[in-house]
N, C-alpha and C positions, 0 to 999 in steps of 0.2 A: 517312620521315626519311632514308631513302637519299642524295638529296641534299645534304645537310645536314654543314657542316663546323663542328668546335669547339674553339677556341682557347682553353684554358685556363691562366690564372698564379695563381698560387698561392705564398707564402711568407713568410719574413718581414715583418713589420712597418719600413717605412723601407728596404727593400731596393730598391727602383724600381718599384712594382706600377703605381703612379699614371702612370710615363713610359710602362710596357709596353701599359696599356689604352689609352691616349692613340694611343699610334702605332701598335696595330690600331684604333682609330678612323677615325683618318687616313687608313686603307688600304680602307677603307669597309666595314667591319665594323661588323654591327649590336652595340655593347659595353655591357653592363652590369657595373657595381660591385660589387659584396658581395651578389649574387643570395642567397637563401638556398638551401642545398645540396637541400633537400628543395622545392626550386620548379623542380628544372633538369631534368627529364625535361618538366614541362611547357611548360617555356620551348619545349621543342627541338620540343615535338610544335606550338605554338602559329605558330610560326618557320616550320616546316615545311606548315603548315595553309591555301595559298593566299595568304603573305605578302610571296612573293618576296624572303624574306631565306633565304641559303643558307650565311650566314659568319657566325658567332655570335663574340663575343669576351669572357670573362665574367675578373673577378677573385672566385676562395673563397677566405676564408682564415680565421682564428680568429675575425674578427667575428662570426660565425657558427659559435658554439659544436660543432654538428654537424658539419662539416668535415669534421674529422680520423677520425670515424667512420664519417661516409655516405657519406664522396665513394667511396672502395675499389668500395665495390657498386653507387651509382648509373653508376659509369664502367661496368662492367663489361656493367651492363643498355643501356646506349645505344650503347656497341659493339656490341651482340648487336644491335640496331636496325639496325645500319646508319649509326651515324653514324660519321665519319672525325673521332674525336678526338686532339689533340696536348695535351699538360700541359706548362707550363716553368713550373718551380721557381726562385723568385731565394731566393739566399742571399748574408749577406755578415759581415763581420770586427764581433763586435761592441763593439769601439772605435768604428769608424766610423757603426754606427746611433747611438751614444750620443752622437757629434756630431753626427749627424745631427736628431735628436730636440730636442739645444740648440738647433742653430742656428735649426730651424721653430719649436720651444717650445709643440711639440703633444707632447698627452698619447702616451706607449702605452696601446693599448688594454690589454694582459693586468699594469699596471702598478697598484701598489696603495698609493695616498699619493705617487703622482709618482718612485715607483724606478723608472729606466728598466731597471740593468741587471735588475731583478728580474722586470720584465715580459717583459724577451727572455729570460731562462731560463725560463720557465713559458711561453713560446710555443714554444721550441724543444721543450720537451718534450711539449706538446700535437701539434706536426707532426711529430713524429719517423718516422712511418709513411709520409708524404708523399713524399720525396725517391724514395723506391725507387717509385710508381708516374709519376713524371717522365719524358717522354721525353728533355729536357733539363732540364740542372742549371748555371747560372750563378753565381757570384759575385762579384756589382754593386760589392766592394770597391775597386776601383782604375778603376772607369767612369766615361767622360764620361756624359751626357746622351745625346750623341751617339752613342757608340759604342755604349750601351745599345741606343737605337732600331735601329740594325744590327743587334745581337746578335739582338732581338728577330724582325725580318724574317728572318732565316737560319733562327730555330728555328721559325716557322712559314709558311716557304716552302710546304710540304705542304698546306698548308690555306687556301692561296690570298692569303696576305698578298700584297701589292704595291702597294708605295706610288705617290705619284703627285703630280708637282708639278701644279697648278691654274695657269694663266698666261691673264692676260687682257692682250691688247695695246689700247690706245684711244689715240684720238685726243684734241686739243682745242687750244683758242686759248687763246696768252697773254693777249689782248685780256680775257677772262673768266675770268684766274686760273689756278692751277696746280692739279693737280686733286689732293685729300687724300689718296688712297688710291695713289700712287703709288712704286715702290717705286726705280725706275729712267727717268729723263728723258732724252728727247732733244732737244734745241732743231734744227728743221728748217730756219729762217727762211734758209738761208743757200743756199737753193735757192732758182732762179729761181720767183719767183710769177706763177700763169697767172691771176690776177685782174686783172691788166695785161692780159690777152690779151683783144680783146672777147669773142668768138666763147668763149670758158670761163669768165669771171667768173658768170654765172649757173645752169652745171654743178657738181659737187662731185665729189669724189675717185675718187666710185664710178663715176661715167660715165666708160665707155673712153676717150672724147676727152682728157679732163683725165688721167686716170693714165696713159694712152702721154706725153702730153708732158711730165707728173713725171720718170716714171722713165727717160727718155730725156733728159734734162735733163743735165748737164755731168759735174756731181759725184756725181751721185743712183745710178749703178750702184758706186762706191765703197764709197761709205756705207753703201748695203744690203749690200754681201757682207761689210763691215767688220761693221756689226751684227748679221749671222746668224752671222757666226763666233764673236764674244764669246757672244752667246747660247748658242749651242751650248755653248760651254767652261762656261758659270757657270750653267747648269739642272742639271744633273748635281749639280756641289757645294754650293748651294742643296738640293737635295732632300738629300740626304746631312746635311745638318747639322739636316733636321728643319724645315725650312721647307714649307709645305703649299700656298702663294698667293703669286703674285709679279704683281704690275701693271709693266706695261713701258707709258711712256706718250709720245708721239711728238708733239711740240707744233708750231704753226705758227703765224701772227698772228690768223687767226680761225678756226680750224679744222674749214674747210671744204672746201680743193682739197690741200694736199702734205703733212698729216698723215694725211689720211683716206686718200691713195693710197699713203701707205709703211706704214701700218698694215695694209691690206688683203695687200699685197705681202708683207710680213712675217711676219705672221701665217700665210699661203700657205706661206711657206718651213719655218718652226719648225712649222708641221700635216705637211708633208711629211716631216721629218725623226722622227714621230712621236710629239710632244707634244699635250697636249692644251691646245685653245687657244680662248679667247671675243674673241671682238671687241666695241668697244665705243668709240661714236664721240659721246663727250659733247656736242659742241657743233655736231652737224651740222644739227639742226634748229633753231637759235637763230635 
């Protein structure tokens, strides 16, 4: 289990446990929920057992009546292991869980005939033990969403968090509709078409012939340095806000010769600048 990293949160009820798994999820952490406390040594040895998962990301907390008793000594044994674990504790104002709790109008779990504040006293004083084995201690009281998933990324930078925006650039023709999934459009049409040209009409975007005389075309070196700049600027603050997938879609009339060639183009540029990046050219074989 040397290998093997573990991101644990752990805390109140309504404190952001459900934003903190989500965005180790997103960071491609293998994450489990309300694991039971006395299942996590074998979690980690199973993880560990030719599974190629090396990033664990787990929510304990009072669902799981043992917690507050087991977890002390299970940590204690899985560091002796060799595993490189991190704890972050959320805590928060409880005004704000008791609004919290309204506004979703889910039960507390430790709540008895639908008393919320009575279930956060009897939870705080089940975890009372908790906070002091935390590497970090948060309180989600006055957090965005947003800012939450940052906080989250900083407290477990050590154990390999790193988020990652997903961006697929495609092509396609208006001719066949605009495509669902797209998040950001560009209409290309306004570029000279080599479908005019004999000698390219039967070529597509991918053959060097047709993409030298796209991008060599009037206005077509503009527009790509104009759109790799915006890009540049709005992948950054997209990921930042908690976005996981972005489609950047590049249309042409049948999108076969000057979507497909500024998508390729593109896509090149935003890979070079080190994004990670899928191509995907919906209407080239129509």
């Amino acid at each position: 289990m040397t290998d093997l990293s573990l991101a644990i949160v752990t805390g109140l009820s309504g404190s952001g446990k459900t934003v903190a798994i989500h965005a180790l999820e997103d960071a491609g952490l293998y994450c489990v929920d309300n694991i039971p406390v006395r299942m996590l040594s074998t979690l980690c040895e199973w993880a560990a057992g030719g599974h190629e998962i090396n990033r664990v990301g787990l929510v304990l907390d009072t669902r799981d009546p043992d917690v507050p008793l087991m977890l002390p000594e299970v940590l204690q044994g899985l560091k002796q292991g060799g595993v490189a674990v991190k704890v972050l504790f959320l805590d928060c104002e409880d005004e704000v869980l008791i609004r919290r709790f309204s506004e979703t109008r889910r039960m507390h779990p430790m709540s008895k005939g639908g008393d919320v504040a009575e279930g956060i006293l009897r939870e705080r004083e089940a975890l009372a033990n908790l906070p002091e084995l935390a590497d970090v201690q948060l309180d989600t009281s006055g957090m965005s969403v947003t800012e939450l998933r940052e906080a989250v990324g900083q407290a477990f930078a050590s154990v390999g968090y790193e988020r990652r925006l997903h961006v697929k650039v495609m092509s396609f023709g208006y001719k066949l509709g605009l495509p669902s999934e797209a998040d950001l459009v560009f209409d290309v049409r306004f570029i000279p078409n080599p479908f005019y040209v004999h000698a390219l009409r039967p070529l597509t975007g991918k053959d060097e012939a047709v993409s030298r005389w796209v991008l060599e075309a009037g206005p077509t070196v503009e527009f790509i340095e104009r759109v790799e700049q915006l890009m540049l600027f709005l992948l950054p603050h997209y990921l930042y806000e908690g976005k996981s997938y972005l489609t950047l879609a590049i249309g042409c009339t049948g999108g076969q010769h000057r979507s497909v060639a500024l998508t390729e183009e593109i896509a090149r540029r935003l890979k070079s600048a080190g994004h990670e990046i899928r191509i995907k050219h919906r209407d080239l074989q129509r």
